[in-house]
C-alpha positions in Angstrom: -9.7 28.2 8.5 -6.0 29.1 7.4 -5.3 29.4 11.1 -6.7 25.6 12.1 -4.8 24.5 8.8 -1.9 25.8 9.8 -1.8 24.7 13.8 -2.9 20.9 12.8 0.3 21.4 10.6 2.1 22.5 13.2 1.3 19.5 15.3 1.6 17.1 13.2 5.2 18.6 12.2 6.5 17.9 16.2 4.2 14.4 15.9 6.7 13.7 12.4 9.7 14.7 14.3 9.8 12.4 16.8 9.2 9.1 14.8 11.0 6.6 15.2 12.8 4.3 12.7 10.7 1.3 13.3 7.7 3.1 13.5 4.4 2.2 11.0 5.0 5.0 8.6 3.0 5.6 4.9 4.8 8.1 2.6 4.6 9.1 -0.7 6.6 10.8 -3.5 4.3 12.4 -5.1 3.7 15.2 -2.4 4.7 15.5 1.1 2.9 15.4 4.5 0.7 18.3 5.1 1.7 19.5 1.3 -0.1 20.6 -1.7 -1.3 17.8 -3.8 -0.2 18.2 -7.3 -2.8 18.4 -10.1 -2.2 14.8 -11.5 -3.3 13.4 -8.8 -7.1 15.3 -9.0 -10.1 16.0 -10.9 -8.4 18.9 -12.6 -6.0 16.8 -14.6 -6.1 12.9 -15.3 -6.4 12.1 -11.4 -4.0 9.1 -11.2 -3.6 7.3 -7.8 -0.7 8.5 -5.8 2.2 5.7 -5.2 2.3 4.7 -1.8 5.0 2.9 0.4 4.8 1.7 3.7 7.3 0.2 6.5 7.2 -1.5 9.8 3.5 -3.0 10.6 3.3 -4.6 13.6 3.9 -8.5 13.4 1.0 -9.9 13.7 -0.4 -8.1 10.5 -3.0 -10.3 8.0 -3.9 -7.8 5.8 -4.7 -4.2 5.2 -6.8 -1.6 4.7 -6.8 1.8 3.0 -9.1 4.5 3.0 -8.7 7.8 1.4 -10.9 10.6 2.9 -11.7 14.6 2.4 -13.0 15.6 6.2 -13.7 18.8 4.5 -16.3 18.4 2.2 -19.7 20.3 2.4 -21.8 17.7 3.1 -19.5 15.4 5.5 -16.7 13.3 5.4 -16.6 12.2 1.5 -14.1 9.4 0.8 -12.4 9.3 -2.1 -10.7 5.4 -2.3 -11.4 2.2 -0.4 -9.5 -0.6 -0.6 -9.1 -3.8 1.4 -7.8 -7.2 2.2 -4.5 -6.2 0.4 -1.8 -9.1 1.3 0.1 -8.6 4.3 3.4 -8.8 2.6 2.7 -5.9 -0.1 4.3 -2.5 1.2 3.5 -0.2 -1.7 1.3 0.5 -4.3 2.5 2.5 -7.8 1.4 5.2 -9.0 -1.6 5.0 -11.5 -2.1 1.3 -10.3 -4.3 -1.0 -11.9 -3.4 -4.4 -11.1 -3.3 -4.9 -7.4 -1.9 -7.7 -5.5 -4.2 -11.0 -5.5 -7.1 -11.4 -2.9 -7.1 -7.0 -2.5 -10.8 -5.9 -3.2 -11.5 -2.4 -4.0 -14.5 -0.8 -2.4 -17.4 1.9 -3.6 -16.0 5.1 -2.7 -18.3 8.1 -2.4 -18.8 8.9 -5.5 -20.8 5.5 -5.6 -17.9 3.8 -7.6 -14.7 2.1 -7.3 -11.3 3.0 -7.5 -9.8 6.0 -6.8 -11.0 9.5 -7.4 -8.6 12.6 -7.0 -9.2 15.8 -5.2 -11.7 17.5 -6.5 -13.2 20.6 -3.7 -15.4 23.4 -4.6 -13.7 26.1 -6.4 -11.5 28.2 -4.2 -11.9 26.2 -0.9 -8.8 24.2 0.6 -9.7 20.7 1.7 -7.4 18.4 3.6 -6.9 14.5 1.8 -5.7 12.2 4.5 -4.4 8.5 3.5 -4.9 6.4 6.2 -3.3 2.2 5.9 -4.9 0.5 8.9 -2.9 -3.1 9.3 -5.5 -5.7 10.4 -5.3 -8.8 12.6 -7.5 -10.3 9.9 -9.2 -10.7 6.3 -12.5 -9.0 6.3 -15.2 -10.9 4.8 -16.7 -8.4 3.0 -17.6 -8.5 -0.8 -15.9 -6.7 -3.4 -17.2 -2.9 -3.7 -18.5 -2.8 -0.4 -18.8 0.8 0.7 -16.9 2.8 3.3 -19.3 2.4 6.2 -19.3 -1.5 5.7 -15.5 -1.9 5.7 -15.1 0.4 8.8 -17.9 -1.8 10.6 -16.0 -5.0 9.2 -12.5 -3.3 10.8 -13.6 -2.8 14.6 -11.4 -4.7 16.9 -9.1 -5.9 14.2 -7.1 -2.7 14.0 -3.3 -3.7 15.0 -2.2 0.0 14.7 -2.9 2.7 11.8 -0.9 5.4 10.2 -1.1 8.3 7.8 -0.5 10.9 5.2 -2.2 14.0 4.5 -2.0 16.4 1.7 -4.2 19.8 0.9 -5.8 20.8 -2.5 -7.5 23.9 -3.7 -9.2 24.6 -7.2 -7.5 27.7 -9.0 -10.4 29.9 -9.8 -10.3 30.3 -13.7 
């Protein structure tokens, strides 16, 4: 497992290196790309949303659309924070957010809520977190806390281009 962890950091490490500047990028400060997210961010402390800052999306952007998913989990790809429809011109979201741009609808994440939920893997295991903004060609008409499977449905053929972050997290056994 270390060994797969450690070659898709490897590639994604050349994939970084040769970005270019006006390339669709998401970043964040609070940890960086392939690193450990921090506690704050997780079930094992007050598990506030990361800030999140974007550049470049293609011209012809609408909207977009964020989804925050652990590939990792036991039972299947869980997803930890949907969101969707936020305004084209927005290019971040703050830390801890809980006013978001007009016309942005939050959907159910797996957890059968809405809103963000932080890391939160079995005891001991390391499990991969990957943010991934998806700029649309359009709004999706979707309701508010529409789940995961509906927004990705609702976002086939109006992708534009995507990009990511990912960060790790493992529970310290106590």
């Amino acid at each position: 497992m270390r060994f797969i962890i450690f070659s898709i950091s490897l590639f994604s490490f050349f994939l970084l290196s040769f970005a270019h500047a006006d390339d669709f990028i998401l970043k964040t400060s609070a940890f960086s790309n392939l690193g450990r997210i921090p506690e704050l961010y997780t079930c094992d402390n007050s598990g506030q949303s990361p800030d999140l800052s974007w550049r470049n999306p293609p011209a012809k952007t609408k909207n977009f659309a964020l989804i925050v998913s652990d590939p990792d989990a036991p039972s299947g790809t869980f997803y930890h924070w949907v969101m969707y429809n936020i305004p084209s011109d927005t290019k971040q979201l703050t830390r801890d957010m809980k006013q978001f741009p007009a016309g942005t609808l939050i959907g159910n994440n797996s957890f059968g809520t809405s809103g963000y939920k932080g890391p939160c893997p079995p005891t001991g295991a390391i499990h991969r977190y990957i943010f991934t903004l998806y700029a649309l060609d359009s709004q999706l008409n979707l309701p508010a806390d529409s789940d995961v499977t509906a927004v990705l449905n609702a976002m086939k053929g109006h992708i534009l281009k995507q990009t990511q972050i990912m960060g790790t997290y493992s529970r310290r056994i106590k």
